[in-house]
N, C-alpha and C positions, 0 to 999 in steps of 0.2 A: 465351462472353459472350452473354446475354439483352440483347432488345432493348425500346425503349418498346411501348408500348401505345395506341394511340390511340383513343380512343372520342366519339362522334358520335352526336349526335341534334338534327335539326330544327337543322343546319348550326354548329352547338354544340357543342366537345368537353364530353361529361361529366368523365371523369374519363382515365387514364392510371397504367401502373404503371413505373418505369421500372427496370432490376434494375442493367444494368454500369455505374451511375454514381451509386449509392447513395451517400450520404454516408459517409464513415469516421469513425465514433466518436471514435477519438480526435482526428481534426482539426477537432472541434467548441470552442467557445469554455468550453464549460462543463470538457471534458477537459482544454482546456490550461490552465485555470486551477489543476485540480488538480495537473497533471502540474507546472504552472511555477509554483506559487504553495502552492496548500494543503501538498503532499507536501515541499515541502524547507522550507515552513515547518514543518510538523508533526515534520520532521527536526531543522530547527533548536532548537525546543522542547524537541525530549526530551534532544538533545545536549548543549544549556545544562543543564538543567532537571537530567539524572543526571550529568550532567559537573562541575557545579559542588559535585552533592550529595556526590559520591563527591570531590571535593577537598576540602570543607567536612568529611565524616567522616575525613577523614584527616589536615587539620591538628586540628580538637578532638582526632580518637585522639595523635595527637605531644605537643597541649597539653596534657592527660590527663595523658598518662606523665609529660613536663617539670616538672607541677608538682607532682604525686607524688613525685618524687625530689626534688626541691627540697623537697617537704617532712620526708620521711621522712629526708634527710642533717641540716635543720635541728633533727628531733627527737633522732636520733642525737646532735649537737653539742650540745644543752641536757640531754641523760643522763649525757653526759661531762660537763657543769659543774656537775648534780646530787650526780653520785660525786667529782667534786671539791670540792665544799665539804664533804660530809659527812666525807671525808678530813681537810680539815683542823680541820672540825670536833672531829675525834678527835684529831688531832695534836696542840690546843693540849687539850685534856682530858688527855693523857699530861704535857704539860711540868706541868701543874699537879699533878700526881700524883707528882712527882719527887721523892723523900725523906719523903715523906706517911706518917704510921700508917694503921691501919683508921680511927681515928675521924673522921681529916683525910677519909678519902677520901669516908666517906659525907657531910663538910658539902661536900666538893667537887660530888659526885653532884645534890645538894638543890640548890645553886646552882646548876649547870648545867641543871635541869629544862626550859628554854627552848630543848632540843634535842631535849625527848621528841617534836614534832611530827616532826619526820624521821627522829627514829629510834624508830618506836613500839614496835618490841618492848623499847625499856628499852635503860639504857648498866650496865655493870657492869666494873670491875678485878678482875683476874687475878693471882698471884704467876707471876711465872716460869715454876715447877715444872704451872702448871693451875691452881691451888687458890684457889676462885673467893673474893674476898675483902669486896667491897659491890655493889650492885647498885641502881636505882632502875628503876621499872617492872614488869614480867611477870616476877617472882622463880622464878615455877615455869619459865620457858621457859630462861632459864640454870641451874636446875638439872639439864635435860632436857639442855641443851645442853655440861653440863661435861664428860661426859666422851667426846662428838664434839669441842670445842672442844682436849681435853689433848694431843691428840697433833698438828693444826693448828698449837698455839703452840711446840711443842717443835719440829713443824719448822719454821716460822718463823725462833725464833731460831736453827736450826743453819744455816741456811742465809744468814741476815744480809744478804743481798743489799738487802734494803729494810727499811726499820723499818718501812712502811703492810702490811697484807695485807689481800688481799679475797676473801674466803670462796666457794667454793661454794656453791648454794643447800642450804638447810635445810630441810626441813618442817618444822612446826611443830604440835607435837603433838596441840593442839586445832581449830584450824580447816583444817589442812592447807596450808595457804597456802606457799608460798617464801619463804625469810627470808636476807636475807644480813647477813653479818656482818663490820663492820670491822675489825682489831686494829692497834692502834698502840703500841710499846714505847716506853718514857720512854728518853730519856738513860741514865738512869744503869743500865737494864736491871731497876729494879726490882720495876716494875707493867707490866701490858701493858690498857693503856685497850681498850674493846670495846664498839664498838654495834652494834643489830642493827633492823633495817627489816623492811618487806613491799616486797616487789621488785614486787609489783604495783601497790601503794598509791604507790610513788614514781614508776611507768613510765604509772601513769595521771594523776597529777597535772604530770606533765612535757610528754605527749604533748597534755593539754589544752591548757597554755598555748602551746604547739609549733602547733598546728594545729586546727583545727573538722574533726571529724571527722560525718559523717551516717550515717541507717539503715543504708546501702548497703556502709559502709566498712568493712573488716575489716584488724585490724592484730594481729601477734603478736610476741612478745620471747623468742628464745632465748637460753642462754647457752651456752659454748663445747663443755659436754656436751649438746648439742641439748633439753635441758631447758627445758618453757615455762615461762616466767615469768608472761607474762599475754597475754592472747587479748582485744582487742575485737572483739564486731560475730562473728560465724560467718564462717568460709572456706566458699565455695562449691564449692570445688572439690574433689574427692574422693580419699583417700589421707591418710597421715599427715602430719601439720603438718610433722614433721620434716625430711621428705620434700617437701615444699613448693617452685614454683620459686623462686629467690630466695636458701633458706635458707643452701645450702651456699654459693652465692657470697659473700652477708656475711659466714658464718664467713669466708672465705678473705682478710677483708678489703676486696672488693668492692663497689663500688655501682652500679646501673644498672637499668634498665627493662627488664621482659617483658611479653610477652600471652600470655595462656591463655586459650584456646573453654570455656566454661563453659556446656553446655547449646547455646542457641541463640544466648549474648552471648558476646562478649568481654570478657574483663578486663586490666584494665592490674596487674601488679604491680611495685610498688616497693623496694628492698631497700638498704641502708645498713650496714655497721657502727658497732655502737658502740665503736670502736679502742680506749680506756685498757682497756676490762675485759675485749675479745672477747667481746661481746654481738652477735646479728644481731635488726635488726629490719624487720620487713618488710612493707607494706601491700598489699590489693588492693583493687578498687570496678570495678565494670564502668563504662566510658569513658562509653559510651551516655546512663545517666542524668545524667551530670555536668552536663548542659547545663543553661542556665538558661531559663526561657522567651524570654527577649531573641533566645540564638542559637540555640534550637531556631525562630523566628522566622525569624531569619536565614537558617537552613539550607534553609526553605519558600520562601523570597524568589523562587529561581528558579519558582516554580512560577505566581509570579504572571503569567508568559506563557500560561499556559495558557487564561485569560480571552480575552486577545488573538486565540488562537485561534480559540476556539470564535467571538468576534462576529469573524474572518474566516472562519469556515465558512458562519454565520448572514449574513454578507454575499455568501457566494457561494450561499448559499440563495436568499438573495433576487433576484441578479442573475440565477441559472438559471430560477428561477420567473417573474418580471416584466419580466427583455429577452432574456437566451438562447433558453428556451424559443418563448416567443413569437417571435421571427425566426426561430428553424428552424422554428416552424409558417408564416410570412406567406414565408419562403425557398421551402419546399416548394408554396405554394398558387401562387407568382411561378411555380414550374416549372410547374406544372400550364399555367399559363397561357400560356403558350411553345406551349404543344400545343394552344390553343385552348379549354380548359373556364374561361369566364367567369363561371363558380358560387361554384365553389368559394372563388375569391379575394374573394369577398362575407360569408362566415362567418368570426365576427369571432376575432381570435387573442389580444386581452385588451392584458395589458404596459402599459406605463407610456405617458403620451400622445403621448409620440414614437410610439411603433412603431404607435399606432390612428391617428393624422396619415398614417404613412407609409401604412398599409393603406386609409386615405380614399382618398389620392390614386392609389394603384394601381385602386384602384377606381373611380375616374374615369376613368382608363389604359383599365383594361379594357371601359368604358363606350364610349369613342372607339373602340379598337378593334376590339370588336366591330360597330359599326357600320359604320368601313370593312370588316371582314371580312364582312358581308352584304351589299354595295354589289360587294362581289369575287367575293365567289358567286356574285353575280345577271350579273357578267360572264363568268365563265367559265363559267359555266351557257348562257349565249348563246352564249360561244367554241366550248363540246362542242357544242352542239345543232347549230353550224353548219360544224363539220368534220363532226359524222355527214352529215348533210345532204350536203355535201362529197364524202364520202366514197361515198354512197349511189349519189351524181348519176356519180361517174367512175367506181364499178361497175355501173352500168348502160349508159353508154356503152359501155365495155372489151367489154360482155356481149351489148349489141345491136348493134357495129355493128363493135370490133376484132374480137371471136371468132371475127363470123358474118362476116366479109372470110376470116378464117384461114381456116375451115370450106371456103367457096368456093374458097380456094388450093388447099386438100387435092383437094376434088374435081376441079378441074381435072388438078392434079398425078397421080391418079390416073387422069383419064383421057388422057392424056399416057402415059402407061403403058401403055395397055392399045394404041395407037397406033403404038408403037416398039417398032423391030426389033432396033437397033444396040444393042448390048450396054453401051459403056460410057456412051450416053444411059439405058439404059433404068436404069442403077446410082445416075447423077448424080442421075433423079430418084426415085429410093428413098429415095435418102440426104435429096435435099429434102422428104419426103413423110414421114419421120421428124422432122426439124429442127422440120417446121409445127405436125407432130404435141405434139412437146415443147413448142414456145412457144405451143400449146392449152392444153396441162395447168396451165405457166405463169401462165399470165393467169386459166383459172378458178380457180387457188389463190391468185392476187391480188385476185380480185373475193369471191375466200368470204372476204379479209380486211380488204375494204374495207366488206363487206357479207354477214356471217355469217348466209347462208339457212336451214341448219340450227336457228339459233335463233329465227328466226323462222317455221320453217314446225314443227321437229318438237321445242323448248324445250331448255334450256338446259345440262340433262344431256347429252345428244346431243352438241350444237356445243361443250361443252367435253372429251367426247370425241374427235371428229371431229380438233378443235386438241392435243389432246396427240397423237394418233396421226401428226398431218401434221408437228406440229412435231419430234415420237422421228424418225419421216424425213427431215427435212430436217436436221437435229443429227447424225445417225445416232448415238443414244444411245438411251438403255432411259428409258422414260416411263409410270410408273403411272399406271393411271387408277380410283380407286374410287370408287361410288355409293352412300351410306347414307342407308336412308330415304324417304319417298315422297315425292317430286315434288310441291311446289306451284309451281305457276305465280305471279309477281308483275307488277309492272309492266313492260312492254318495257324503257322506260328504266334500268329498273334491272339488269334482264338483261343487257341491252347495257354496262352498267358492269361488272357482274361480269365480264363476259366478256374485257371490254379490260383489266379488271385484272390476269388471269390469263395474256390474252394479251403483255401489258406484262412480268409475271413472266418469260414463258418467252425475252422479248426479253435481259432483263437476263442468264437464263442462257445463254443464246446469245453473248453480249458480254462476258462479264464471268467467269460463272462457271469459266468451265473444266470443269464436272463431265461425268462420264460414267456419270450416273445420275441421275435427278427423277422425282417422283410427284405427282398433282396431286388431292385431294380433294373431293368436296362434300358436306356430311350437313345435311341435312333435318331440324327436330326441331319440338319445338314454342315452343319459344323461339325459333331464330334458324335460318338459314341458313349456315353456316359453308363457307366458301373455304379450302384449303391447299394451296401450293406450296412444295413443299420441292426442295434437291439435295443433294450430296455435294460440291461444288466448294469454291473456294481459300476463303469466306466474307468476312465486311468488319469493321470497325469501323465500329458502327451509328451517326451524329452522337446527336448530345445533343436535338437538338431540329430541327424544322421548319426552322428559319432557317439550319439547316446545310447542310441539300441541294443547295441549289444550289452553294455557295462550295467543297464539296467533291467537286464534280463528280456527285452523285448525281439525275440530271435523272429519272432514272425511278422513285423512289423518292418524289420530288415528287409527279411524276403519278399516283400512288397514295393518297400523301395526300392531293390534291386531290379526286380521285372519290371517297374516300371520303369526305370531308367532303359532299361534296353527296350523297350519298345515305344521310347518317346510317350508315353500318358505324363498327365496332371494325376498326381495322388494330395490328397488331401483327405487329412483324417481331426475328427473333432470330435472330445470327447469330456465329461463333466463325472468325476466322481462321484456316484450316485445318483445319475441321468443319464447311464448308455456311452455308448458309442456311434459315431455314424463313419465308414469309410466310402470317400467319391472317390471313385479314378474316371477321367475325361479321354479320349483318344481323340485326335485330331483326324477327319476323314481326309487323307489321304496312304492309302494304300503301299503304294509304290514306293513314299519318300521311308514309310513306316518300314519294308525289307528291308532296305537298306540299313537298317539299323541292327538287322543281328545278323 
């Protein structure tokens, strides 16, 4: 753990760094907003926002299929009442044909013209045997067709199971096209009535009135030998139509919905039989486009959180910029001034007129008290001056008048000695003649620290050698002592602070530290004077600020604050619970500005 940094000039903190009580980012107001507000809204947005999308595609993809097949069973169903009328179409075209000559049949055929729209390739009668007998319509397509149709009719009637039959597809010699063909036998077995259509021409005029079909929609009509009949719209999908999903299940009599990846879409397909004939037919259209602008609308709808969004970002923009920000700047300047620099909290930190109110009034704060805190200096600046004095006055006494009593003790005590004979007087007084001796030595290391003559007679380097070397003895611990840099001499008084500062340090290690190891520094430079006392002992937690010292027992860490406040140093103290302590105090070379401080 790093400790504050206190810095002084002209009884002013400037400024302070302070390290083991930095703030933590995230327990800033601006972090927890994002951590408790932007982040699980930004979650909440996308959750809705793909959560709704991905339910939205997936009922359209359902409602797709659902009404594909709804449509493709109701085209199916209007194909079957297509081939049923045309059935009976033919059916009553035979009863009229029943016992008819040739020339009946052709007025019959003439009359009947009003069936050539559904059956455009022409109606024509059969005898029994094949042998095609009148015709109305495309005369060359039943000639084409008589003798594919001879062997159809002959098994027809051997088989009698139904008088209707419904042809396989035909091509058709000139246009190629699929043609199917009716046949229906009269009663009495003697004509076999025959129409014949375009299987496309009726599967597209069916599936129009059936359904609206668009660009996108592809639909195709097999019959039960997987033969196209008719193809709208292109399949996308790649491989033989035959082979199509869908296909085989209609044959089978089937209906129902698939999807097939086509590229990068899916498609829905649809599939039906057409049951009286064993026809399969079967539609595709990729789901995707189906939408209409209404619910591709819809589908965006969640997205309109995202606005929301952004003017809650753009509101914690704002709040981080014009009152976060600025209160951790007028937070941080409030610490500063906890340590004494009443500057700083005078540079203005912006924000909204709250927070420049609040920083007026610190700044009046700071105005009061720095004024008591100059009123305080100028007392304890009296207090030092008159404990030195104090101090001065009772090692001078100790020195003029207890020592030189001791002195005299000794000397008698030794000639007390030199006068006796008897052995165990002459022992008793050896031992007192030692004892005096000691509490000699005693008192001039009580008066060198009442009154550090070294630094007054040979400066300041010296007397704070002298002090580590007395103090590694008195501790009996190891005490560096290093010299960097050339000597300038300052002001006494300010010597004299150094010195008690340092002497103060070695008090704390004495008391407190535990350690069995300290060094004690001074470097010389051209900028400043630099003080350090370091040890190896149990180390502290450093307070947070000035106003801690006391309350947590730290009475001599005070006292170092305070000297150095009046003599304008940087004190800086950093210390690790169980790695020591280090105290720097810094003085700025200039002398002159330095008196004037106390």
């Amino acid at each position: 753990m790093s400790a504050p940094s206190l810095k002084n000039n002209g009884g002013s903190a400037q400024g302070f760094k302070w390290r083991p009580f930095q703030r933590r980012p995230w327990r800033s107001l601006t972090w927890q907003l994002i951590f408790l507000t932007i982040l699980p809204l930004t979650a909440l947005v996308l959750v809705i926002a793909f959560g709704s999308l991905s339910v939205h595609q997936n009922a359209m993809r359902t409602l797709v299929g659902e009404r594909d097949e709804r449509a493709v069973r109701t085209a199916a169903v209007a194909l079957e009442e297509q081939v049923s009328h045309r059935m009976m179409a033919m059916r009553g075209l035979s009863l009229l044909a029943e016992g008819a000559n040739p020339e009946k049949l052709a007025n019959i055929l003439a009359a009947s013209d009003y069936l050539l729209p559904e059956f455009d390739a022409g109606l024509a009668f059969y005898r029994p045997s094949g042998v095609l007998g009148s015709t109305i319509g495309d005369r060359d397509l039943w000639g084409n067709l008589a003798s594919q149709l001879d062997s159809a009719i002959r098994d027809f009637q051997t088989k009698g199971d139904s008088p209707i039959y419904w042809s396989s597809a035909y091509t058709h010699p000139v246009n190629g096209e699929p043609i199917i063909v009716i046949l229906v036998v009269s009663p009495a077995r003697d004509w076999v009535a025959a129409g014949a259509f375009s299987a496309a021409a009726m599967v597209q005029h069916t599936l129009t009135d059936a359904f609206t079909s668009g660009p996108q929609v592809s639909v195709v009509v097999l019959d039960a030998d997987k033969r196209l009949l008719y193809e709208g719209g292109s399949f996308l999908s790649t491989g033989e139509i035959s082979e199509h999903p869908g296909i085989a299940e209609a044959l089978r009599g089937e209906s129902g919905t698939d999807y097939v990846m086509v590229g990068k879409e899916e498609h829905v397909v649809a599939y039906s039989p057409v049951t009286s004939i064993g026809w399969a037919l079967v539609l595709e259209e990729p789901w995707e486009r189906v939408a209409t602008p209404t619910l591709r609308a819809s589908q965006m709808a969640p997205l309109v959180l995202v606005p929301v969004l952004i003017l809650a970002v753009v509101a914690l923009w704002f709040g981080a910029r014009r009152i976060v920000r600025p209160l951790q700047t007028l937070e941080s300047k409030a610490a500063t001034l906890a340590w004494g620099d009443f500057k700083a909290i005078e540079e203005p930190v912006g924000g909204i007129e709250e927070i420049r109110q609040l920083q007026a009034e610190l700044i009046h704060m700071a105005h009061k008290v720095q004024a008591a805190q100059q009123s305080l200096h100028g007392y304890i600046g009296a207090i030092t001056t008159a404990q030195e004095d104090e101090r001065r006055r009772l090692a001078r006494e100790l020195h003029d008048d207890t020592i030189q009593s001791l002195i005299a003790l000794k000397q008698r005590v030794q000639l007390a000695q030199l006068n006796t004979q008897d052995k165990p007087e002459a022992d008793s007084l050896v031992e007192l003649g030692a004892l005096t001796e000691q509490t000699i030595e005693n008192l001039r290391r009580l008066t060198r620290a009442l009154r550090p003559i070294y630094l007054e007679d040979l400066g300041l380097v010296t007397a704070l050698e002298m002090l580590a070397r007395e103090t590694g003895q008195s501790l009996n611990i190891s005490i560096e002592f290093q010299h960097q840099g050339q000597e300038e001499r300052v002001d006494p008084a300010i010597e004299l602070a150094l010195y008690r500062m340092a002497q103060e340090a070695f008090n704390n290690v004495a008391r407190h530290a535990q350690a069995s190891r300290a060094s004690l520094k001074i470097a010389f430079t051209i900028q400043a004077v630099t003080l350090q006392v370091s040890d190896n002992g149990k180390g502290f937690d450093v307070p947070k600020s000035p106003a801690e010292f006391a309350p947590s027992g730290h009475y001599g860490l005070l006292g170092l604050y305070e000297r150095a406040e009046l003599i304008g140093a940087a004190l800086e103290i950093r210390s690790t619970p169980g790695k020591g302590t280090q105290l720097n105090i810094s003085l700025p070379v200039s002398p002159k500005a330095m008196e004037k401080n106390l």
